[in-house]
N, C-alpha and C positions, 0 to 999 in steps of 0.2 A: 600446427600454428600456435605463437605463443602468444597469449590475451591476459590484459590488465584491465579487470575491472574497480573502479573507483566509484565510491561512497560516502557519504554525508558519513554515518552512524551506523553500529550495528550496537544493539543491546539486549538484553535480556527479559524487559519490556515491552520492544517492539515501541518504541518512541516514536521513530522516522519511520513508519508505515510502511506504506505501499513502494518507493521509490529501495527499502530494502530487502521488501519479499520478489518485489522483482529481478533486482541484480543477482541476489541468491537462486532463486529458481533459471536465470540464464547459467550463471556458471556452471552449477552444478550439470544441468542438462550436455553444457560445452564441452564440459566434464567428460560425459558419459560416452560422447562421439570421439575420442583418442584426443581432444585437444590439452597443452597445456596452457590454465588457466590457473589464475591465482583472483584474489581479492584483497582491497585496500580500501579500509577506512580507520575509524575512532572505536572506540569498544567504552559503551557505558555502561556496570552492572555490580551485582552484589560480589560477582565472584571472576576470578582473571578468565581474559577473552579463551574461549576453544582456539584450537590450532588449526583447523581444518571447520569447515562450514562441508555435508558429506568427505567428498574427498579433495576439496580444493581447498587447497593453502589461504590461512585469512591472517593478514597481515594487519595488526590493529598498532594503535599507543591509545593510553587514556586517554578520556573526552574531557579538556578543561574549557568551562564556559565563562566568556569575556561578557557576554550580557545574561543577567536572570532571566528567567524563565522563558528562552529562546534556545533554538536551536541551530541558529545563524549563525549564532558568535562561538561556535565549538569549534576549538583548534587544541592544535598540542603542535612544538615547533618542529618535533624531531620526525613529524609526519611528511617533512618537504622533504627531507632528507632519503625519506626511506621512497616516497616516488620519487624522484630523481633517479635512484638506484633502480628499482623496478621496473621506470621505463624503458632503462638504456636497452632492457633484455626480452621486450616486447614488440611484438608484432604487426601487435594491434594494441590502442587502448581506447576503453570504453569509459565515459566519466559520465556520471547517474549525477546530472546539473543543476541546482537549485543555486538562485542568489544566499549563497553563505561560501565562508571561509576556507571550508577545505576543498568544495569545488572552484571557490576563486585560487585556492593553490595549483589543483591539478591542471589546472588549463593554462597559468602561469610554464608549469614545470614541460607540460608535454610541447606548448608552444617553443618554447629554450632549447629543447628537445630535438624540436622539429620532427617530431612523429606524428605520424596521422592517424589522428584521432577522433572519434567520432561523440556526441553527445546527446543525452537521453534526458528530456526536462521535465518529464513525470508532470506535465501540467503545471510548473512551477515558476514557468516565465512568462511572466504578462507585463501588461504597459503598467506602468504604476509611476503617480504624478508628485507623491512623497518629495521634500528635497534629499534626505538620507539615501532613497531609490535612486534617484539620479545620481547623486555620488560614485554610489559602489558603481553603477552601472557604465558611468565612465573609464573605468577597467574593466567590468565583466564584459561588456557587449562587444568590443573587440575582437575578443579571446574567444568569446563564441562564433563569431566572422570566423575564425581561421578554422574552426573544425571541416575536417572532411565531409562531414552529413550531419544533421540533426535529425535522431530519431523522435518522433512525434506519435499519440496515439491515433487523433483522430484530426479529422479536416479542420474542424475548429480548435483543437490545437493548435495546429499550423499555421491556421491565419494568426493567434494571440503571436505565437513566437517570430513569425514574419514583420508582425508590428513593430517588434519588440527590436529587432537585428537590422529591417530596414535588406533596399533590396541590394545589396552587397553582404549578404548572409551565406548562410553556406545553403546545399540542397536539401531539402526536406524530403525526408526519407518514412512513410507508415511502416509503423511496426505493433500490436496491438498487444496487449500483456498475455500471458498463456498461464497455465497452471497444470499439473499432472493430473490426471482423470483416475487415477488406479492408485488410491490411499487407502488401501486395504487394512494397513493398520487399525484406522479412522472409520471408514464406512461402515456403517450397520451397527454402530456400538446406540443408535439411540436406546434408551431408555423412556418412550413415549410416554407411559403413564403418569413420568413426572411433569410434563407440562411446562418446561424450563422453557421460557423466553428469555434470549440474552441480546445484549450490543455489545460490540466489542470492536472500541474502536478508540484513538485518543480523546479523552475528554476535553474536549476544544467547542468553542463555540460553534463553530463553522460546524460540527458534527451534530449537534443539537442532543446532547445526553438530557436536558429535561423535559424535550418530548418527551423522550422515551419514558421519563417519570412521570409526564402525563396522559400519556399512552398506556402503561400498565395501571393507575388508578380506575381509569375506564374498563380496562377488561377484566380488573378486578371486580366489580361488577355483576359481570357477566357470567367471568369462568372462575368462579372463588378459589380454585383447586392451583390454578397457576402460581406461578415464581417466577418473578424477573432479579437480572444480575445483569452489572455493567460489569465489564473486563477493558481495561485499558488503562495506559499511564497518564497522568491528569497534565491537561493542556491549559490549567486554569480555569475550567469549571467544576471539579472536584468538590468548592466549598461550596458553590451556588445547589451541586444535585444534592449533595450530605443536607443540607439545609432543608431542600424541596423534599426529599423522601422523610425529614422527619416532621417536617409542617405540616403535611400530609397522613399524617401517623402510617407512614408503609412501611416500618422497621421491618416487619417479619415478614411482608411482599418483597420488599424489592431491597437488593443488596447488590456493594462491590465489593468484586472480586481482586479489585488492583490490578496492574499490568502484569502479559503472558508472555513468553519465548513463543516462537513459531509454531512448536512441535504442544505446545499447551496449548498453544491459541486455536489447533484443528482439532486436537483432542475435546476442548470447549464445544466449539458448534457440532461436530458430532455430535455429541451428549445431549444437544438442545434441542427443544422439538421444532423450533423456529427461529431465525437470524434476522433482528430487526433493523436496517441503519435510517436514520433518520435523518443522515446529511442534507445541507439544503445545496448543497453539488458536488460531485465525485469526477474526476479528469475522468477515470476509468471505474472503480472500484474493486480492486485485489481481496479486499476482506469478503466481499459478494462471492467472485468469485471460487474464493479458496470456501466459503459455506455449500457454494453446491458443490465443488469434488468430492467434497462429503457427505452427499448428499441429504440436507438441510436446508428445508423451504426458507425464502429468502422473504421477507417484506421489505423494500427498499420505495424511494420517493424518484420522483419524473427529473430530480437531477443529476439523475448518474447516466452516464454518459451512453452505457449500453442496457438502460431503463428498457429504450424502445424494443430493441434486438431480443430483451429477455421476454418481453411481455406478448410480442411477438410469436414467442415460442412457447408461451404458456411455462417459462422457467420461473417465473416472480410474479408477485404481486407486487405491480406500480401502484405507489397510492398520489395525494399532493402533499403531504408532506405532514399535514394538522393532526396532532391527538387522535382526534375523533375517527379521522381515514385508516390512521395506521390501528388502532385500538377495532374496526369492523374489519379490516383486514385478518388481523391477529385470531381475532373471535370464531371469526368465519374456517380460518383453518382448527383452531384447536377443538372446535368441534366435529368435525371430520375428517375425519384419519384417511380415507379414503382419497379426498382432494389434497393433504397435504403428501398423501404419497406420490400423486400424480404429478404434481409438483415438483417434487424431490426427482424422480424420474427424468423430468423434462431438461432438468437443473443439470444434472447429471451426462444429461444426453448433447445438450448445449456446450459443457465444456470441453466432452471430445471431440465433438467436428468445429466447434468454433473460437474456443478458447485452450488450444492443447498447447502445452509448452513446446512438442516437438514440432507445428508449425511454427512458433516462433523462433525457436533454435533454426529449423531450415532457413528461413527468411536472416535470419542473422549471419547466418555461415554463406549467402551470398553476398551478404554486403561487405563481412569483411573481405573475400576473397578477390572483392574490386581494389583491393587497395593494395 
């Protein structure tokens, strides 16, 4: 089968989050099963895009941005050009849908097309009463009607994107994010006695980076011996934590690291002895995730979407979200190695019967093969 998948952004940083670790982690798996697959989006980074993402073709142009410090407004024109071409020789195509400009291209190109395509919203479409949102969205909403299926994470996805499309939408299709469980490169490289608590995640408000700078002043406290490091490209809170960690005199606690590539970003929480996120809500959470295939106890807050599912399984620590929870959380593990192993176990044990990529690959290779 021949598959197109289509992308906001891929960079060097890891800007576009989770909606990139996921299309990359489908392909490649697509990959691995004989299909021919490719990827298509923007390439933002210090140095020219790779040609291959593993072994699957990644077809980029520079990211040039029409709005600051957004990622909406990222187009480059000769990207229509090349899906247009891309589609003609496609199967299937898959478009990872966010209100912005290059998935408003691809669902232009594939509709023109008339290929049947399906679309993956990564939690990124909800009702929104803005009049700029209504604007675009008198194109986008359309063009999402005509997809063959709407992949969704969870039930309450479905409902926001149901809202959003109205009931002449397409079918709503669960499909849950997966991740590989056997990152042998990665696993076991802790270094526990450093004590390294990290976030890594875009520095955006919605992420809440100055908990986590007031979350480490508290278990500084406590466990004087720790280190915290943010990792991520700044989403506009950058100046606010730089500020807080030096108000706070935490220069030599707490540091960033700047944004990682994929293959750093796992290398990181390996290395960590604990993975904090302090979002005040996750569609899914992929960063969570990719901390336990490496297994890396996770501290995460009751609004990530599979909070329940991990806590559940004794794979995380759910806290509510304040300094103070995630800071007795943190404490609590970095003082026993023994609960933080049991942890990391659990975490570990969770993403291969419930988050494997090759369930989600299977579940994807039925739905294209409906079409």
């Amino acid at each position: 089968m021949k598959i197109l998948h289509v992308v906001t952004l891929v960079s060097d940083d890891g800007a576009y989050g989770g909606p990139t670790s996921v299309a990359t982690g489908q392909v490649e798996e697509c990959a691995a099963r004989g299909h021919q697959v490719a990827l298509l989006s923007l390439w933002r980074g210090r140095n020219p895009a790779p040609p291959y993402i593993g072994s699957v073709p990644l077809r980029t142009r520079p990211a040039h941005s029409l709005l600051p410090q957004s990622l909406i407004g990222l187009m480059h024109p000769l990207i229509i050009r090349d899906m247009w071409r891309s589609m003609k020789r496609a199967d299937v195509v898959h478009i990872h849908a966010g209100r912005d400009l290059v998935s408003l291209a691809a669902l232009t190109v594939a509709a023109l097309r008339r290929k049947k395509f399906f679309t993956q919203t990564h939690g990124m479409v909800e009702a929104r009463r803005r009049i700029a949102v209504r604007i675009f969205d008198s194109m986008y909403v359309p063009l999402l009607r005509r997809a063959h299926g709407c992949l969704v994470l969870t039930e309450q996805e479905g409902q926001a994107v149901a809202e959003v499309v109205g009931p002449k939408g397409p079918p709503l299709l669960t499909l849950p994010n997966g991740v590989r469980s056997n990152c042998t490169e990665t696993r076991g490289t802790h270094r526990r006695e450093d004590l390294e608590v990290i976030f890594l995640a875009r520095l955006h408000p919605h992420k809440r980076p100055e908990a986590f700078v007031e979350m480490a002043e508290l278990v500084h406290q406590k466990v004087p011996d720790a280190r915290f490091t943010l990792y991520g490209p700044d989403g506009g809170s950058l100046p606010s934590v730089l500020s807080l960690i030096a108000g706070k005199g935490l220069e030599e606690i707490v540091g960033y690291g700047g944004g990682l590539t994929h293959a750093e970003a796992l290398r990181a929480q390996a290395r960590a002895s604990i993975y904090v996120l302090p979002s005040e809500s996750e569609s899914f959470g992929m960063a969570v995730l990719e901390a336990l295939s490496v297994g890396t106890p996770v501290v995460c807050t009751d609004g990530c979407r599979i909070a329940d599912e991990l806590a559940r399984r004794g794979a995380a620590v759910v806290t509510d979200g304040s300094p103070q929870a995630m800071a007795d959380a943190v404490c609590e593990l970095l003082t026993d190695a023994e609960k933080r192993g049991a942890i990391a176990e659990a975490g570990t044990r969770a993403v291969e019967e419930s988050f494997s990529i090759r369930a989600v690959a299977d579940r994807l290779e039925q739905i294209y093969q409906g079409v």
